[in-house]
N, CA, C and O of each residue as an XYZ file, in Angstrom:
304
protein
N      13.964     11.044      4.109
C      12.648     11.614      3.930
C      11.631     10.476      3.777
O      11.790      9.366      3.269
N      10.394     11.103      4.422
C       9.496      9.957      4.012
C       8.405     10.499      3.233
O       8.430     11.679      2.882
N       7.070      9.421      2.820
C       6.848      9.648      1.890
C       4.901      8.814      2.034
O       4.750      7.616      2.275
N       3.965      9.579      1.867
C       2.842      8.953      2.005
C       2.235      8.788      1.077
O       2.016      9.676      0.254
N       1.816      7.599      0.991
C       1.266      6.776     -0.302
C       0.412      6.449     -0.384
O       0.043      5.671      0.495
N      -0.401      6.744     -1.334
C      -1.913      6.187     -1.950
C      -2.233      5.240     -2.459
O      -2.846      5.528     -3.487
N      -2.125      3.760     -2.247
C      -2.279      2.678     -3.174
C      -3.314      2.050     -3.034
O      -3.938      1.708     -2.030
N      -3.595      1.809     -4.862
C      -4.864      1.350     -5.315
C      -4.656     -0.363     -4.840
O      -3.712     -1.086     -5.158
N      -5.653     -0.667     -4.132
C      -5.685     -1.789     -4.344
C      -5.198     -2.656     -4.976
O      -4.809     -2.140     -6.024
N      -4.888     -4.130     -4.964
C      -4.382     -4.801     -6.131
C      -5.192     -6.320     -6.629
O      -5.029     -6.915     -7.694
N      -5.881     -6.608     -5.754
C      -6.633     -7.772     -5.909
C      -8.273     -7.622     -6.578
O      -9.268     -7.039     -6.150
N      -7.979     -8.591     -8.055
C      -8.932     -8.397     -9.303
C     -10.124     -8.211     -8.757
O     -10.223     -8.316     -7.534
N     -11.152     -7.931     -9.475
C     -12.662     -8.477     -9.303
C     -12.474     -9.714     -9.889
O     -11.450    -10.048    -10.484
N     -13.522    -10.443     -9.713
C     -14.908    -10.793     -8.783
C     -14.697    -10.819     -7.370
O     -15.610    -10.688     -6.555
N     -12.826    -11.083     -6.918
C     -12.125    -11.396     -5.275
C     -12.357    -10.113     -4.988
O     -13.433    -10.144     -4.392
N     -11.999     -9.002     -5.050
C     -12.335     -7.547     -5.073
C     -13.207     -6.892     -5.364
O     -12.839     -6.030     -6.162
N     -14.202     -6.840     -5.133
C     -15.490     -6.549     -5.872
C     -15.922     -4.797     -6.186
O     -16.875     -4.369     -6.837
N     -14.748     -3.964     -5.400
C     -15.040     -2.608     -5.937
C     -13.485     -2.299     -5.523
O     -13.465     -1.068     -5.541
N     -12.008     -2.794     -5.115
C     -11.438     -2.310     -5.025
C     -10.717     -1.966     -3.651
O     -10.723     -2.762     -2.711
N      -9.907     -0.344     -3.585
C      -9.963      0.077     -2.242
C      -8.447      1.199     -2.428
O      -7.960      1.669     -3.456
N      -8.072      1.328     -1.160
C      -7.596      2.573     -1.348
C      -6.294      2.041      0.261
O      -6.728      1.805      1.388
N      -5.084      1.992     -0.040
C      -4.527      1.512      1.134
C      -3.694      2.775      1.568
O      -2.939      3.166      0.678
N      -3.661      3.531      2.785
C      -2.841      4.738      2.706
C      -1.328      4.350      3.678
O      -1.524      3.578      4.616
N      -0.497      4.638      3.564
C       0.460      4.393      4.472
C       1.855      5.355      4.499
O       1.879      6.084      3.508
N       2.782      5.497      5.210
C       3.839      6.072      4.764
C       5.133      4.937      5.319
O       5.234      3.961      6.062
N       6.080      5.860      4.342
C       7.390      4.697      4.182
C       8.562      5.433      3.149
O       8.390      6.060      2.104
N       9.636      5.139      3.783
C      10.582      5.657      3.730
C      11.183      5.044      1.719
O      12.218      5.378      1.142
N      10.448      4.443      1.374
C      10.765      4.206      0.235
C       9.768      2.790     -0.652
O       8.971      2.043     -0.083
N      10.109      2.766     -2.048
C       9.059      1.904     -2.383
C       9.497      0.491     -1.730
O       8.695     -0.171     -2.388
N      10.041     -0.309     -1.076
C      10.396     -1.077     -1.165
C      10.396     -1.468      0.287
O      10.293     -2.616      0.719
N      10.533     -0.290      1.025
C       9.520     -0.815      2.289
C       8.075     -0.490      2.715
O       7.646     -0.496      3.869
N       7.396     -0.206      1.582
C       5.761     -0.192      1.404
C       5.704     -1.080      1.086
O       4.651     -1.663      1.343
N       6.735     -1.810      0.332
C       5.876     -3.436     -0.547
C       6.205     -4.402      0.907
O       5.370     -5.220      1.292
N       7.235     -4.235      1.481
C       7.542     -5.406      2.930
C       6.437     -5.147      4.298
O       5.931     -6.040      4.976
N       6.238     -3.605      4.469
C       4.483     -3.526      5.100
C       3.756     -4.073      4.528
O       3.486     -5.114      5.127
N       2.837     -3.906      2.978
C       1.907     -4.653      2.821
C       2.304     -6.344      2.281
O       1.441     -7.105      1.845
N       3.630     -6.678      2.405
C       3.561     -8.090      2.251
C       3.140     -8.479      3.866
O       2.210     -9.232      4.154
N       3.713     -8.042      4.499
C       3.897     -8.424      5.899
C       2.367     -8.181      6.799
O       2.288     -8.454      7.997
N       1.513     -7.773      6.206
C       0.255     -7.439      6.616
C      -0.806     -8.835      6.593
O      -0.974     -9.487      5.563
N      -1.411     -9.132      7.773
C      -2.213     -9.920      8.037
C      -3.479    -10.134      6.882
O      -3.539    -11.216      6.298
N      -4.520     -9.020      6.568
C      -5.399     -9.098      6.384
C      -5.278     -8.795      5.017
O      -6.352     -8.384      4.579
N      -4.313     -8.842      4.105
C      -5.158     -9.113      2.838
C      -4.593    -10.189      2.430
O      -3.851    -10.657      3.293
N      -4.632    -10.794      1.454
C      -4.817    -11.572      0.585
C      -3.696    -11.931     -0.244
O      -3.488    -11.275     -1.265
N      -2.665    -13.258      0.191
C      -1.671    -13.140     -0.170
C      -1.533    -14.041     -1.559
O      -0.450    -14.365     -2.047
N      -2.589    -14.319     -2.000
C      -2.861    -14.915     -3.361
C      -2.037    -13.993     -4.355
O      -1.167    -14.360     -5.145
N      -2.503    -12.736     -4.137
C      -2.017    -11.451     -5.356
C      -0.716    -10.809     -5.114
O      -0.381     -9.853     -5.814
N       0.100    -11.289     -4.112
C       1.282    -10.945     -3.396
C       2.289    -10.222     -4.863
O       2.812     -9.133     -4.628
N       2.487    -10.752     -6.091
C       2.965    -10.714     -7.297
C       2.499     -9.050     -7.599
O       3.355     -8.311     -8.087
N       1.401     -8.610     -7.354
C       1.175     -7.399     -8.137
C       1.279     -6.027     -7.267
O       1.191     -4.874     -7.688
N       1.506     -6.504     -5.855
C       1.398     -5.052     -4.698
C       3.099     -4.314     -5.086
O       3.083     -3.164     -4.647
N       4.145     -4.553     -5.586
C       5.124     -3.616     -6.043
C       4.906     -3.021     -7.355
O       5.593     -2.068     -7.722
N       4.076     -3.480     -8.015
C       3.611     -2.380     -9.292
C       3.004     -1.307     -8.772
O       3.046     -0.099     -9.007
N       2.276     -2.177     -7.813
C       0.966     -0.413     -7.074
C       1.479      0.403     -6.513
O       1.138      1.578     -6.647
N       2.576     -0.030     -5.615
C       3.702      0.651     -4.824
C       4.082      2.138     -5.629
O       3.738      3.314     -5.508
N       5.196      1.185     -6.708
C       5.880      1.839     -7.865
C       5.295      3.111     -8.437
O       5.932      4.153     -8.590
N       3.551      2.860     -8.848
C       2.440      3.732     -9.472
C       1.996      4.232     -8.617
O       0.979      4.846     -8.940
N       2.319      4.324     -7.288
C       0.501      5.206     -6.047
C       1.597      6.884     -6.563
O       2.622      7.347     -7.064
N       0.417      7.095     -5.973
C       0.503      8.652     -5.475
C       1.417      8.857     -4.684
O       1.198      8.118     -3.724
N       2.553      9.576     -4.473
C       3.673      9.891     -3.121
C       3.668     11.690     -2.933
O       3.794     12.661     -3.679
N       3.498     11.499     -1.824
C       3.804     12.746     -1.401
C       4.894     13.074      0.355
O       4.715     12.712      1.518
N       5.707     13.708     -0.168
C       6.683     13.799      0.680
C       6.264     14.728      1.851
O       5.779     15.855      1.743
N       6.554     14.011      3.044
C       6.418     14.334      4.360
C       7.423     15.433      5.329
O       8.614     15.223      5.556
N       6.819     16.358      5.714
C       7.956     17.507      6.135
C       8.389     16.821      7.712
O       9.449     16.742      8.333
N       7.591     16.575      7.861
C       8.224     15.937      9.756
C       8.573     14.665      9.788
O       8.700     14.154      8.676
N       8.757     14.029     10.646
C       9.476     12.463     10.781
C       7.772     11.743     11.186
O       6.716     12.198     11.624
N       8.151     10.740     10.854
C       6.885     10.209     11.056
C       6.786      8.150     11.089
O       7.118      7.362     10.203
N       6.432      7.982     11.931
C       7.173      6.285     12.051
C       6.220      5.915     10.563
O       5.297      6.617     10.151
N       6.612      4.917     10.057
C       6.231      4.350      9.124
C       5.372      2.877      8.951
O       6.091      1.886      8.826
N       4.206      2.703      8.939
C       3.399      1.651      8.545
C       2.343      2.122      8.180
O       2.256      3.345      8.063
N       1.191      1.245      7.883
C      -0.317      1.593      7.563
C      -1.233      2.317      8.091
O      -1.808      2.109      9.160
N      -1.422      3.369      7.194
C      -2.555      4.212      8.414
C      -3.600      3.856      8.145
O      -4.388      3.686      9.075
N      -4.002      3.616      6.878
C      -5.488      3.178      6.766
C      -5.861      2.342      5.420
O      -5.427      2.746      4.342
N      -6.682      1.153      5.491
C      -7.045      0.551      4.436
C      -8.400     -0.353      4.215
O      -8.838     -1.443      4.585
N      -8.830      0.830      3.333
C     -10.392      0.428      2.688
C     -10.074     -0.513      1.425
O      -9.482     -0.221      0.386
N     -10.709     -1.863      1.873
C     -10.507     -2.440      0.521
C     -12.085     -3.453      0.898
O     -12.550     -3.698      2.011
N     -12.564     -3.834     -0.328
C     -13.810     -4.542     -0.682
C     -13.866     -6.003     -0.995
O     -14.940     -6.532     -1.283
């Protein structure tokens, strides 16, 4: 089963200046944290805190199959 996830941002202010909202799905916490390690565009300074956010987002389980990476991410 998979599983779509709401994660809060993880990189502090003043570097973050309002945050953001990363949505994605993934078959478990632990390959949400290897998508967003493995992701170009953020910020691998804070690399240490994206499996807490993982751990804490929002999950909601998916009735159909659905390939798994990033669908969308607003961050500031």
């Amino acid at each position: 089963m998979k599983y779509l996830y709401l994660i809060d941002y993880w990189v502090p202010f003043p570097a973050s200046e309002g945050g953001g909202l990363i949505t994605l799905i993934a078959e478990t916490d632990t390959e949400a944290f290897e998508l967003l390690v493995n992701e170009k565009q953020f910020d691998d300074r804070y690399t240490d805190r994206i499996m807490e956010r993982v751990v804490n987002a929002q999950k909601f389980g998916l009735v159909d199959e659905y390939e798994s990476g990033i669908l969308e991410a607003f961050t500031t």
